[in-house]
Structures are given as structure tokens and as C-alpha cells.
C-alpha positions as MATLAB code, in Angstrom:
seq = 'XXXXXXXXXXXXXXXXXXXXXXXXXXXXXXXXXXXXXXXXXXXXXXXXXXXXXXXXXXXXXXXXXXXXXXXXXXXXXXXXXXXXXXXXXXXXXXXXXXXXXXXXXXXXXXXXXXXXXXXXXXXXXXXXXXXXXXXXXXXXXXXXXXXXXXXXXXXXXXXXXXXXXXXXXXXXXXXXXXXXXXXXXXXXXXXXXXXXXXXXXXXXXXXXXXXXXXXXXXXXXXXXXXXXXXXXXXXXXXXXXXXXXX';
ca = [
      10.475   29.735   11.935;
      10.556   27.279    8.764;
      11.838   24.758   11.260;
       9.286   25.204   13.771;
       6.367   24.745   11.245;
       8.362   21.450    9.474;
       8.557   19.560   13.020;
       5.101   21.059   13.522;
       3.483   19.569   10.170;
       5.458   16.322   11.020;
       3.651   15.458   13.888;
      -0.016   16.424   12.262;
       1.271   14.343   10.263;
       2.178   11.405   12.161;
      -1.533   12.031   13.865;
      -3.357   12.222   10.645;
      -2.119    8.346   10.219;
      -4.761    6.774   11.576;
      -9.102    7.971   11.788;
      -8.726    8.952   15.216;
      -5.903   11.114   14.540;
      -7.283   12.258   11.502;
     -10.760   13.315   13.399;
      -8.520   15.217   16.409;
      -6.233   17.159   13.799;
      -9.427   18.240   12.495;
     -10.903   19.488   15.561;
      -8.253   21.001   16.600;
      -8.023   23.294   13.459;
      -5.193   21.427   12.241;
      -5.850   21.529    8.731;
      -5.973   25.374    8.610;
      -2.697   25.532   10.164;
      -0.528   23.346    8.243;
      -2.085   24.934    4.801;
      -0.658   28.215    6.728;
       2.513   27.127    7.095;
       3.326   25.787    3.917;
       1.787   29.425    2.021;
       4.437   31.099    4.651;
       7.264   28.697    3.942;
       6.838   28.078    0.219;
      10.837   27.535   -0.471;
      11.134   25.259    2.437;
      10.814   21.625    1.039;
      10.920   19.843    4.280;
       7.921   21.984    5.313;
       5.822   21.679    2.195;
       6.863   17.706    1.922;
       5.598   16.646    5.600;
       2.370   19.509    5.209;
       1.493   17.711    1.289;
       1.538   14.080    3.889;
      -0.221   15.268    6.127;
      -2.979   16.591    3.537;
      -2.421   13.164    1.866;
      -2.947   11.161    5.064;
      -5.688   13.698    6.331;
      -7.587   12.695    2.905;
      -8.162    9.535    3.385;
     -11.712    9.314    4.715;
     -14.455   11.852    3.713;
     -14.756   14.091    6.348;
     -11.422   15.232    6.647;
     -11.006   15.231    2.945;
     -13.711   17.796    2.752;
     -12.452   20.242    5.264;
      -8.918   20.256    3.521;
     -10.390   20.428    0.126;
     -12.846   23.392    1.654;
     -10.096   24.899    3.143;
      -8.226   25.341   -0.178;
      -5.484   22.327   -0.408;
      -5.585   21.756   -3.468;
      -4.059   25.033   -4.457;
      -2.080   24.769   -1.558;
      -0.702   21.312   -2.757;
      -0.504   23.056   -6.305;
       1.136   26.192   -5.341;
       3.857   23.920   -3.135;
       4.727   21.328   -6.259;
       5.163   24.329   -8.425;
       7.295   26.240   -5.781;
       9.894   23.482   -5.752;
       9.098   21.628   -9.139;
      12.861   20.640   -8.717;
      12.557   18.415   -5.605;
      11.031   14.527   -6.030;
      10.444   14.337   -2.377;
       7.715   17.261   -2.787;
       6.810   16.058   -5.844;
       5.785   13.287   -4.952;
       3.959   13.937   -1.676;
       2.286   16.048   -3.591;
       0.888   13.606   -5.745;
      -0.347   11.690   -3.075;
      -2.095   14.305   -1.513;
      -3.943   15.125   -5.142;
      -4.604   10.948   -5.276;
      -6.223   11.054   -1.665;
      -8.103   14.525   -2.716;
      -9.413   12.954   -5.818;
     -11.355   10.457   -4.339;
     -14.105   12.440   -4.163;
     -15.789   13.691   -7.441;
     -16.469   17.348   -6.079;
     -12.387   17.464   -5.228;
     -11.738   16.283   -8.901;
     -13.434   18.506  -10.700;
     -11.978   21.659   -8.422;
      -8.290   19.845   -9.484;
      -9.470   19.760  -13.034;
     -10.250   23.134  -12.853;
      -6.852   24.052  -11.180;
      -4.725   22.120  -13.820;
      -3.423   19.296  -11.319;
      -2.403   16.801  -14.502;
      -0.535   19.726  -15.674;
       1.755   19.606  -12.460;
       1.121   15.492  -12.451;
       2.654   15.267  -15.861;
       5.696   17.841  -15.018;
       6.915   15.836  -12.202;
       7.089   12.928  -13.899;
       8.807   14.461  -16.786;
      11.671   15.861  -14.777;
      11.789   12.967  -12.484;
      11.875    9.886  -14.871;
      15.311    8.030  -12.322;
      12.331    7.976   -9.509;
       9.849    4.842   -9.681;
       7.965    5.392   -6.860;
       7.496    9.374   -8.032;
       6.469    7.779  -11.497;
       3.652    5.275   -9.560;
       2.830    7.717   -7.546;
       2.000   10.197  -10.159;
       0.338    7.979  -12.611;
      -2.035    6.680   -9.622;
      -2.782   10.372   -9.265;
      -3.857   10.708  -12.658;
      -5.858    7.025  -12.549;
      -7.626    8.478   -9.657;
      -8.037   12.317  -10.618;
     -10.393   10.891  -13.856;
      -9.967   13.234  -16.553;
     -12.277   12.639  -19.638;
     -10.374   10.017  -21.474;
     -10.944   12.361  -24.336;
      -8.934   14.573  -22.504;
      -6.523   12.415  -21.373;
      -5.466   11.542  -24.575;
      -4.579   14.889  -25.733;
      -1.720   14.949  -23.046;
       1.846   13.463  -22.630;
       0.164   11.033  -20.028;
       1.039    7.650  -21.885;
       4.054    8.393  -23.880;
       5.674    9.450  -19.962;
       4.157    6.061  -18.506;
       5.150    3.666  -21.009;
       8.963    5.742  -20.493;
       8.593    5.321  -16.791;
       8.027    1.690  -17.316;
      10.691    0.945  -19.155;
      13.497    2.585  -17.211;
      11.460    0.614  -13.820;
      10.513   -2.979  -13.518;
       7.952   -2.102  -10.730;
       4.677   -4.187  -10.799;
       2.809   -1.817   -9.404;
       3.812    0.621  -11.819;
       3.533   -1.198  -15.047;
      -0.139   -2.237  -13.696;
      -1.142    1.142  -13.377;
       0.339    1.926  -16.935;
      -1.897   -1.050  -18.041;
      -4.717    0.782  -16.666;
      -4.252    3.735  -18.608;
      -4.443    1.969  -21.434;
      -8.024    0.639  -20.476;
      -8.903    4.495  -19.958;
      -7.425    5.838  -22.837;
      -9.458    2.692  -25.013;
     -12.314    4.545  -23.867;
     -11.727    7.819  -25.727;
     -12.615    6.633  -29.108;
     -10.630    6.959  -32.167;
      -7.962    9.671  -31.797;
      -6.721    8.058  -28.123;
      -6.682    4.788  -30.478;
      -4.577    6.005  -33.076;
      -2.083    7.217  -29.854;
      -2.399    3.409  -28.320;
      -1.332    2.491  -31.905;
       1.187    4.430  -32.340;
       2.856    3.531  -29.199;
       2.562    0.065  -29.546;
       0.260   -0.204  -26.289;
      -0.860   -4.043  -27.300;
       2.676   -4.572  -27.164;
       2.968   -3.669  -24.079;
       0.521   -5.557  -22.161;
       2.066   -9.016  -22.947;
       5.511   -7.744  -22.033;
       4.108   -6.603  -18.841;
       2.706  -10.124  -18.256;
       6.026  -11.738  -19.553;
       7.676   -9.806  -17.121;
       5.402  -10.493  -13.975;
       4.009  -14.132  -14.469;
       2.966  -14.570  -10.874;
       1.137  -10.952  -10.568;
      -2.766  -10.592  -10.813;
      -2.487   -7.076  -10.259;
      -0.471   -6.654  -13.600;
      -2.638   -9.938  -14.918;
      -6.002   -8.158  -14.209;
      -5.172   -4.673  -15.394;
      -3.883   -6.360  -18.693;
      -6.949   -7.681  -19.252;
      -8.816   -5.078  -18.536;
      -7.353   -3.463  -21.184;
      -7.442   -5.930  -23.714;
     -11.135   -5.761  -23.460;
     -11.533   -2.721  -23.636;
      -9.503   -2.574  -27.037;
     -11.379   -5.874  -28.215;
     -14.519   -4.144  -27.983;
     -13.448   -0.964  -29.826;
     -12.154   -3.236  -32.514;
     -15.521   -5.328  -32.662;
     -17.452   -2.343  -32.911;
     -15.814   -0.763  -35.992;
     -15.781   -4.239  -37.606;
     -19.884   -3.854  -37.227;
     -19.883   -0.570  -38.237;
     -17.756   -0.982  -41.626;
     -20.176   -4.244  -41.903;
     -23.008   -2.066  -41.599;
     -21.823    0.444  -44.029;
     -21.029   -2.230  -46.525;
     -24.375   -3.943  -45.951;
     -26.122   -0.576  -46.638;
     -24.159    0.216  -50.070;
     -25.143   -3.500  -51.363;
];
């Protein structure tokens, strides 16, 4: 039944806490059983939000991380976020368990491949009111590494800089300052989008709003570097042009 398999993924859960848990739940074919019950239970939130922790928790270190990405989580993880695309409490656990997964490049490319920012970028559309759904997400993105090229041609920044103004979080608006480094990266068209949303802007209000944080302190500069060095580097290049003409 739906709420044998919930208490069931709630203790794997609780296991998959800590390494040595993590290593038994393994052994014990764990992993293959609570990706079983949450494809058999795929309306039953409480089910697919303690078997998306567990996957989370599982994916902490490598070895476990490989056997659930082997196994097929991350369609599992998919499949259960788009089931229930209506509950935050999925949602979210869900992200977690794509952040965990996507510390591992092999695991990020098999999420590119399966759309994870599209599911990323739906939850946190539909659940602006939740902060720690918004950090949550965005972390999962940070981590997950698409091309900043690519990066830029979704919703990613115009939903974080939203998320950060409904939430005065510090982890969160760090993490927004961070995607602002990575979208600096992408060149010209992510610059015209950093622009356009007044991303410079944001930075100092982050820092005006948490003096006493490095975390926000360090990701702001971070990404004021990276936009310096953009700006420097079109400065040499319209120098160069001009130097060539005359």
C-alpha cells in the first residue's frame, strides 16, 4: 500500500543520513526499491517527497550517487516533480535530489539531457510564496551547470531576481548573486539580459541589505568581476578597432 512504501522510504531515508547508512541502504538494494515505490505510487506525495530525500541524502557521496543515478533517479525524480507539479513539498525535495545528483559531471549531463531546468524553473514559477523552494531550486540550477549560453536563454534570472524580492533570505539572494557571475560568462546576449534587469543594481542592494554576510559579500564580488572584465575587454576591443581604422 501507498502507506506502507511512504513509512518505508522514510526510514531509508532517515538511514541514508549519514555514510554508514548511506553504504547499508545500498547494500541492501535500497535504492532499487524506493525508485520502485515512487514509479508505483506516482500520485502519492508523501511517498514521492520522503523517496526524492532519500535519493537526495543517498547522493551525497559518490558511490551511492552512482548507483541511484545508474539505477535511473533522475527520471524517477523527474517523473515524480512532474506528477505532482502542484505540491512545494515534492517540489522541492526534488530539487535537492537533482542538486545532490549534479555533483557529478556524468549525472549532469544525463539531467541536461532529461530537461531537469525545465522542471527547476516550473517549480519556482508556481511556487514564488516559498523561499526555501526558491533557494533550493536556484542551488539546483548553480550546481546542475548548464552552458551559461544556455542559461541565458531561459527564465532562470528574471524568476531569481522575483524570488529575491518577495524573500529577504541571505542564502538566497547569494545564490542569485551567483547567477549573475554565471550568466557574465555567456558573452553578449546574457549581458544585454543582466542589463536589462538591472543585475548591477542588484548586487549593492543585496550587500545593503546583508552588511555582516560574506556569503552574500563574496558572491557579489564575484560577480562584479566577472562583469568588470567583460566590460574591460570590449573597451580593448573597440580600442583595437579604432586603433586599426587610424
Amino acid at each position: 500500500s501507498a502507506k506502507v512504501q511512504e513509512t518505508a522510504c522514510w526510514a531509508l531515508r532517515e538511514f541514508a543520513v549519514h555514510s554508514e547508512g548511506r553504504c547499508a541502504v545500498q547494500a541492501a538494494n535500497g535504492i532499487e526499491l524506493v525508485l520502485q515505490a515512487m514509479r508505483d505510487h506516482v500520485e502519492a506525495a508523501p511517498v514521492l517527497e520522503h523517496g526524492c530525500m532519500a535519493l537526495a541524502y543517498l547522493s551525497c557521496e559518490a558511490g551511492p550517487r552512482r548507483a541511484v543515478a545508474r539505477a535511473g533517479g533522475i527520471a524517477a525524480v523527474l517523473m515524480g516533480m512532474r506528477g505532482l507539479p502542484e505540491d512545494p513539498v515534492v517540489q522541492e525535495a526534488g530539487c535537492l535530489a537533482l542538486r545532490n545528483l549534479g555533483c557529478s559531471r556524468e549525472h549532469r549531463r544525463a539531467a541536461d539531457e532529461l530537461h531537469s531546468d525545465r522542471e527547476i524553473l516550473q517549480c519556482m514559477r508556481m511556487h514564488a510564496g516559498s523561499a526555501a523552494l526558491q533557494e533550493t531550486a536556484l542551488d539546483a540550477l548553480l550546481v546542475l551547470s548548464l552552458p551559461p549560453e544556455q542559461m541565458a536563454e531561459t527564465s532562470a534570472l528574471e524568476l531569481a531576481l522575483h524570488a529575491a524580492e518577495l524573500h529577504r533570505v541571505e542564502g538566497l539572494h547569494a545564490k542569485v548573486c551567483l547567477l549573475i557571475a554565471y550568466l557574465g560568462k555567456a558573452g553578449e546576449p546574457a549581458r544585454a539580459q543582466l542589463a536589462d534587469f538591472a543585475a548591477a543594481d542588484f548586487l549593492r542592494r543585496a550587500e545593503d541589505a546583508f552588511p555582516g554576510s560574506w556569503q552574500v559579500r563574496d558572491a557579489a564580488g564575484s560577480a562584479r568581476r566577472v562583469l568588470a572584465q567583460f566590460d574591460q575587454t570590449v573597451v580593448d576591443g573597440l580600442e583595437h578597432a579604432f586603433a586599426q581604422e587610424a
